[in-house]
C-alpha positions in Angstrom: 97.4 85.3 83.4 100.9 86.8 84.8 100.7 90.7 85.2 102.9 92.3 82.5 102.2 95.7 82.9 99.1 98.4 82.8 97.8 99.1 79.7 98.5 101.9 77.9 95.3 102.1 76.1 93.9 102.0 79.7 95.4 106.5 79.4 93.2 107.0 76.7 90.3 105.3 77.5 89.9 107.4 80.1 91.1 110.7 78.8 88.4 109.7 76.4 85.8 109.1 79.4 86.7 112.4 80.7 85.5 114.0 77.5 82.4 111.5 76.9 80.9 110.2 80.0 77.9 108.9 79.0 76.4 105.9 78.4 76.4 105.5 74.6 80.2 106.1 75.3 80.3 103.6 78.2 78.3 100.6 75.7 80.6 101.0 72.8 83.7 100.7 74.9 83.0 98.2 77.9 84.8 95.0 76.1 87.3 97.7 76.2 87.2 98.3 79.8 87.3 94.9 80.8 90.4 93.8 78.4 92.8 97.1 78.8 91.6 98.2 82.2 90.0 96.1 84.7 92.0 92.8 83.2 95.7 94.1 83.9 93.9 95.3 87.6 92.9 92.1 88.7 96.1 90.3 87.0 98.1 93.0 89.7 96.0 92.1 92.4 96.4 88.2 91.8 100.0 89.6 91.6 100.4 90.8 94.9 98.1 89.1 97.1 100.5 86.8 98.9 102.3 90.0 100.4 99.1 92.3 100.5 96.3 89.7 100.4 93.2 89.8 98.1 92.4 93.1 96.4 89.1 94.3 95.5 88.7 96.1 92.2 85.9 99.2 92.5 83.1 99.1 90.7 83.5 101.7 87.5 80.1 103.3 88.1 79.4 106.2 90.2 76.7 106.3 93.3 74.9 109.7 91.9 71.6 109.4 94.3 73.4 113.2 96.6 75.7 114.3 94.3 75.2 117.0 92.2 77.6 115.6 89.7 75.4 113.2 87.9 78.0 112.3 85.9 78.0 108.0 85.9 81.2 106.4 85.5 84.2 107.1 87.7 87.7 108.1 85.8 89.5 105.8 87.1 90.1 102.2 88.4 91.2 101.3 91.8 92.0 98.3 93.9 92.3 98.3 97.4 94.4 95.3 99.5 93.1 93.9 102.5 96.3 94.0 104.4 96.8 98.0 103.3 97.2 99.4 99.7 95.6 101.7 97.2 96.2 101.7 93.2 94.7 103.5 90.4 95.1 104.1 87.0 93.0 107.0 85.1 94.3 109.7 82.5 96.7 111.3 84.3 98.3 107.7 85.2 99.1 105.3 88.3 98.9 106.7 91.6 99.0 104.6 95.0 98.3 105.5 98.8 98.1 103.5 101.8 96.6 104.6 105.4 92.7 105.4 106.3 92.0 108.1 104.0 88.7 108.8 106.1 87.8 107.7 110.0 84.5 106.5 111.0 83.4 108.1 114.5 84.3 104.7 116.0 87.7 104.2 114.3 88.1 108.1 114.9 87.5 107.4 118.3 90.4 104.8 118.7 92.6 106.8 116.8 92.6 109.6 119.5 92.7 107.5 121.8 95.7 105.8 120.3 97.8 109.2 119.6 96.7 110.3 123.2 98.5 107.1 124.8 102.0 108.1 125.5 103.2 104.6 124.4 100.9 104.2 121.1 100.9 108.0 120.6 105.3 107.6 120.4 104.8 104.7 117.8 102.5 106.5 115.7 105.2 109.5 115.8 107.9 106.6 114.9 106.4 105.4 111.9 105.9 108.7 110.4 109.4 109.5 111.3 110.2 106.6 109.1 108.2 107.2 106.1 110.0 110.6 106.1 113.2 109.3 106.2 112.2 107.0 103.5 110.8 110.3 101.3 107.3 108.9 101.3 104.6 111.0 100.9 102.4 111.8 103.6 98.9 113.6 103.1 96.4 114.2 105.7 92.7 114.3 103.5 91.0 116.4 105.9 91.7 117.9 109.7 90.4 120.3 112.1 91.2 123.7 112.5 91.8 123.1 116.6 91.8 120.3 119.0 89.4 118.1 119.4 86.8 118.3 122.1 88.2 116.7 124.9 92.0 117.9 124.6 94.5 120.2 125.2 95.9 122.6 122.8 98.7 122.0 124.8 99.4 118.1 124.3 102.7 117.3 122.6 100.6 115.3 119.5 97.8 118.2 119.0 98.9 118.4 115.4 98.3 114.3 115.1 95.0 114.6 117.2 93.0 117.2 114.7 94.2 114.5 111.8 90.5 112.6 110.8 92.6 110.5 107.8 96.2 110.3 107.2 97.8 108.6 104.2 101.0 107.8 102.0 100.3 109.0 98.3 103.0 108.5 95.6 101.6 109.6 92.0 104.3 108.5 89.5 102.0 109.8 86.1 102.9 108.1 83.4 106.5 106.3 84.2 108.4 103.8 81.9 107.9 101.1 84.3 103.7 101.7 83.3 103.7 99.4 80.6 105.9 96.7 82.0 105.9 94.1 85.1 107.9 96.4 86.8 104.8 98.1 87.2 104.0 95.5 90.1 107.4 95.8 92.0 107.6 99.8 92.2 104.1 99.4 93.5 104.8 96.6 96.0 107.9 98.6 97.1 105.7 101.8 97.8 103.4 99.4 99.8 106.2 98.0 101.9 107.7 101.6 102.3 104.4 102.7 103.8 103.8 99.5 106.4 105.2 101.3 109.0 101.5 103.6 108.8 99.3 100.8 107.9 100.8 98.2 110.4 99.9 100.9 113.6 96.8 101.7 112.0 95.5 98.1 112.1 96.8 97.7 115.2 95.4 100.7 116.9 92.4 101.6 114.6 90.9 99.8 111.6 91.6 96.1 112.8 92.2 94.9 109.3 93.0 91.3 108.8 97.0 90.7 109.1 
């Protein structure tokens, strides 16, 4: 089926989630799930896979085994893209990123590296430079305090090297556009806005398919 907009139902279900996350709650409303939630995902992600390729839709349950939150359905839904994209819908709406929101020590590895070059390190500089110009968000999930072992405080990228993630975020809430195919554009908009980050990622980092 053609994507024709999230479902609103999918606001309450989990505002509801949030207040009953539980099983018995979970049982009574999985048809619901799958029809208002997880169906308008994957119709979105058959959507947009010729300009982002396939999308994988999370699984709804949560991996308790370390957490002390044993809590054991997540609240909220989210695709990722394989060329670069995030989406997810939960109570307080539709939100959508793009970048590596957390390095592994290898792709951390290449990422200082990267910002250390003077040629990659300039590019990565660029691209930011262009999502700000562009008013796209930029967040940075976690960093260290100082350099990282290995260089200067001194370099002209220091700021860029402490960076262990760095992503776009737009969180539009609730917008008209929610309930409507539009829904697919704005977010296919905020993708393309944010290639700039995800194109010298894959190149430098992640090596995720083109």
């Amino acid at each position: 089926m053609a994507f024709t907009g999230f479902d609103e139902d999918a606001i309450a279900f989990y505002r509801e989630l949030t207040l009953n996350n539980e099983r018995g709650f979970w049982l009574a409303n999985r048809d619901r799930y799958e029809t208002r939630v997880a169906g308008p995902m994957h119709e979105l992600a058959e959507e947009l896979e010729p300009r982002f390729g396939p999308a994988r839709l999370f699984r709804p349950y949560r991996d308790v085994r370390f957490s002390p939150d044993k809590s054991p359905y997540k609240l909220h839904a989210a695709l990722t893209f394989e060329r670069g994209g995030y989406v997810q819908v939960s109570a307080e709406g539709v939100a959508g990123g793009a970048g590596a929101y957390h390095l592994d020590k290898e792709q951390l590895d290449r990422y200082r590296r990267a910002v250390d070059a003077p040629r990659t390190g300039a590019e990565l500089e660029a691209a930011l430079a262009a999502l700000r110009a562009k008013d796209v968000g930029i967040e940075i999930p976690e960093a260290l305090k100082t350099s990282p072992r290995g260089f200067d405080a001194g370099h002209p990228r220091a700021e860029l090297l402490r960076y262990k993630g760095i992503i776009t975020w737009a969180d539009w809430g609730v917008p008209d556009w929610f309930a409507t195919p539009e829904a697919a554009e704005r977010i296919a908009a905020f993708l393309d806005d944010s290639a700039p980050l995800t194109a010298w990622l894959r190149a430098n980092v992640t090596g995720a398919p083109e």
